[in-house]
N, C-alpha and C positions, 0 to 999 in steps of 0.2 A: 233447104239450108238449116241445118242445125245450130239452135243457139247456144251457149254455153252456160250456166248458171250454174256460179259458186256456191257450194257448199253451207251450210249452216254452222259446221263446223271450224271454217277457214274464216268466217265473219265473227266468232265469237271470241270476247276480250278474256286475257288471259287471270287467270284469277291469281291478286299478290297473294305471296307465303302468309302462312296464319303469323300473326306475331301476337304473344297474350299480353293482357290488360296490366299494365304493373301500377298498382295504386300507390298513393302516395304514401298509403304509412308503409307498404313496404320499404320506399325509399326511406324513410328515417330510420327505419330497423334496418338496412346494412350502411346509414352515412353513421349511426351512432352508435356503432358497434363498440361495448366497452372493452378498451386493452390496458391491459394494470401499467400503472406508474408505475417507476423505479423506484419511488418510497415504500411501494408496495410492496418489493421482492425484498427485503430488508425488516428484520425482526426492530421494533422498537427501542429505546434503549431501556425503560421500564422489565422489559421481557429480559433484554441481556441482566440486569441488574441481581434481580432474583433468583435465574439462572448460578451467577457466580457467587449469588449468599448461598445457595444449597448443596453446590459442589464444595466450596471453600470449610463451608460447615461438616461439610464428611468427611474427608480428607487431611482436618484439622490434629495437630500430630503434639507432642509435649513442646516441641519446638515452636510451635508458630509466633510464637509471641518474642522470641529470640533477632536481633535486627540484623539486618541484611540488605547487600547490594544486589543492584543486578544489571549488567549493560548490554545494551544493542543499539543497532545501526539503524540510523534515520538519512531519506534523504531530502534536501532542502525544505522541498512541499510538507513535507510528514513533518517538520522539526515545526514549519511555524504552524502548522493545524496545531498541536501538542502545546506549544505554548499560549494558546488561545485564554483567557478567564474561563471560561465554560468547563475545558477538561480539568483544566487546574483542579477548579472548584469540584467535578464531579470525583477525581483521582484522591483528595482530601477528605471530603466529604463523605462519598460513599464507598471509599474504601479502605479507608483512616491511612494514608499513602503520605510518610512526612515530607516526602517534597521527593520533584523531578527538574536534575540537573541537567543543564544542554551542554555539548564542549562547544566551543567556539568556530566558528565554520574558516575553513580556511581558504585562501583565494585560488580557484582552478579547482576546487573539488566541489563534490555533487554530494556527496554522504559528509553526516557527521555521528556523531554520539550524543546517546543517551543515560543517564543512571536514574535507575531509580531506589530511593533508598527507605526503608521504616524497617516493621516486622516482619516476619517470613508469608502471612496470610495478605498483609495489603501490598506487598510488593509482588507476589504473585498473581493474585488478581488483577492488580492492575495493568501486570504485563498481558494478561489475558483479553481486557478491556480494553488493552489499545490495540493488541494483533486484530480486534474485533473493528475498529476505527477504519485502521489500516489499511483492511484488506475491504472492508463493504463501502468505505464512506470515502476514502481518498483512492485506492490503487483504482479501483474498477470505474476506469472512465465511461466506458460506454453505459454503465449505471444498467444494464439486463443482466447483470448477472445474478443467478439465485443465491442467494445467501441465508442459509437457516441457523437455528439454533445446533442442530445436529451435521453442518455442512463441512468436508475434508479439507474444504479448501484456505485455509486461517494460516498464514504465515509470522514466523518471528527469525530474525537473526540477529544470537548473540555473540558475545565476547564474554567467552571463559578462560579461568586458569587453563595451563597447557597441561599441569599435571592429570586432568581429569583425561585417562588417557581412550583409545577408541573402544577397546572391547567394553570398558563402564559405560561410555555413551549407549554401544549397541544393547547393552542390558538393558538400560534405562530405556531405550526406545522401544525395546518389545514389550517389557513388563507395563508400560504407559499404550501401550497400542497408538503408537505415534503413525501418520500414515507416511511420512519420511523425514529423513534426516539427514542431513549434507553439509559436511566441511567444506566450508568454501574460505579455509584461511590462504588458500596460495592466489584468490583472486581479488582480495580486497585489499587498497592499498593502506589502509591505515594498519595492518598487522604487520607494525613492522619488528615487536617487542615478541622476543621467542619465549617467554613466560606466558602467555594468551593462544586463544585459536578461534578464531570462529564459525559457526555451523549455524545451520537455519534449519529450521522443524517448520513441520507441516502437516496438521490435523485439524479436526475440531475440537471445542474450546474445551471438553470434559478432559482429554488425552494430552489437549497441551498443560491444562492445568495441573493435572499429575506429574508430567513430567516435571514440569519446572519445580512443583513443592519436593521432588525427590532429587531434582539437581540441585536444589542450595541446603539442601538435607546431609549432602556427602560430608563425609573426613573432609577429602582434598577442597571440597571447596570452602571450608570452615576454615582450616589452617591457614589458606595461606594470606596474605595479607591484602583487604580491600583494595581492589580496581580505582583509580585516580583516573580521570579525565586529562588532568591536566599532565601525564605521562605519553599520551598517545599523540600521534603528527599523523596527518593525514597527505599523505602523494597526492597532489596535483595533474588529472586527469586532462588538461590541457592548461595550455601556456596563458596565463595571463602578461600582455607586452603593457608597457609602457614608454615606451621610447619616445626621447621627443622627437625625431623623425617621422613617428605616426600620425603630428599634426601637427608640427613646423617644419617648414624647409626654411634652409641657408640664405642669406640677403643673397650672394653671388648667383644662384641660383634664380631668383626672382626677376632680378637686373636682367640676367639674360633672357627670360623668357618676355619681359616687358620689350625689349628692344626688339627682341624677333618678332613680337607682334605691332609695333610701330613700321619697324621695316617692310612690311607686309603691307599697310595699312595705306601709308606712304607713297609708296610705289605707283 
């Protein structure tokens, strides 16, 4: 009788998978991996500041010191960041900017208007220092987006004479190396006055700042007579109700629904 005896092979335990040694500082070198804040993707405002002495300094023309308006389109958030003490003060202060008018916000709209008024260099700048607000410090909620000194992405929409007609704009936007520029007067409702139009550019701040200093540079926009605030209405993009129906109903009414709940009650 043969006996059977297993294998040495079939008794021996199986060996686990190598798994390597992860030390502990490895672990704090991938939990503390550093990823840039969003204050981080955002130039200083020192940086912008100097920036627009150096451009505004170049660009500076017999006119700059000549006074001038300029208006564009804020909407609700944009108007109170803008009337904060802070901008005030920096829009004064360093940019000798005599003042920035708000129009009055109307009930059922989301936009309102801006003016800002002094000489041709601090009224340009300053519009330049707020596209710069605008677009890195308020518009861009999720706060990653790159925003540089040299970045295309800087928007402004203003309110011009209607005289300043399209082929001047498309001059001025090639000679300024604008990276676009778009009438949007058939979509905004405050253009209601066929004397105005408005368009919104979009570049960085060296290309907007040339355009703007050769847009309040024109004839037509010299001649014709200063932009008022107080000229413009602004359409009502939804209904603001007031009914008092909204939050009284009629005694008759009330009567019968007390009774119908008595009679229920009752029962």
């Amino acid at each position: 009788m043969s006996s059977y005896r297993p294998t040495t092979s079939l008794n021996r335990k199986r060996r686990r998978p190598h798994s390597p040694y992860i030390s502990n500082e490895l672990k704090l070198e991938l939990e503390n991996h550093h990823h840039p804040q969003p204050n981080e993707l955002i130039p200083d405002d020192d940086r912008v500041f100097r920036l627009l002495n150096k451009l505004i300094s170049l660009s500076s023309s017999s006119n700059s010191s000549s006074p001038t308006t300029l208006v564009f389109v804020l909407s609700a958030s944009e108007r109170l960041y803008l009337e904060s003490e802070q901008i005030s003060t920096i829009l004064r202060d360093r940019f000798g900017l005599s003042g920035l008018e708000m129009a009055s916000q109307s009930p059922g709209s989301i936009e309102t208007l801006a003016m800002a008024y002094g000489n041709t260099a601090a009224v340009v700048s300053s519009a330049v220092y707020i596209s710069f607000c605008l677009c890195a410090k308020i518009k861009d909620v999720s706060r990653w987006s790159t925003y540089t000194l040299k970045s295309l992405n800087f928007k402004l929409q203003l309110i011009i004479p209607k005289v300043i007609n399209d082929s001047v704009l498309d001059a001025l936007s090639r000679s300024s190396e604008l990276t676009s520029m778009d009438s949007c007067s058939t979509t905004l409702h405050h253009c209601v006055h066929t004397e105005v139009q408005a368009i919104q550019i979009r570049s960085d701040l060296h290309s907007m700042m040339v355009f703007l200093s050769k847009l309040l540079e024109l004839d037509q926009f010299k001649l014709v007579s200063p932009l008022q605030l107080k000229d413009f209405t602004s359409n009502p993009i939804f209904a603001v109700a007031n009914e008092p129906a909204l939050y009284k109903r009629h005694e008759t009414v009330l009567m019968e629904s007390k009774n119908a709940i008595l009679d229920y009650v009752l029962q």
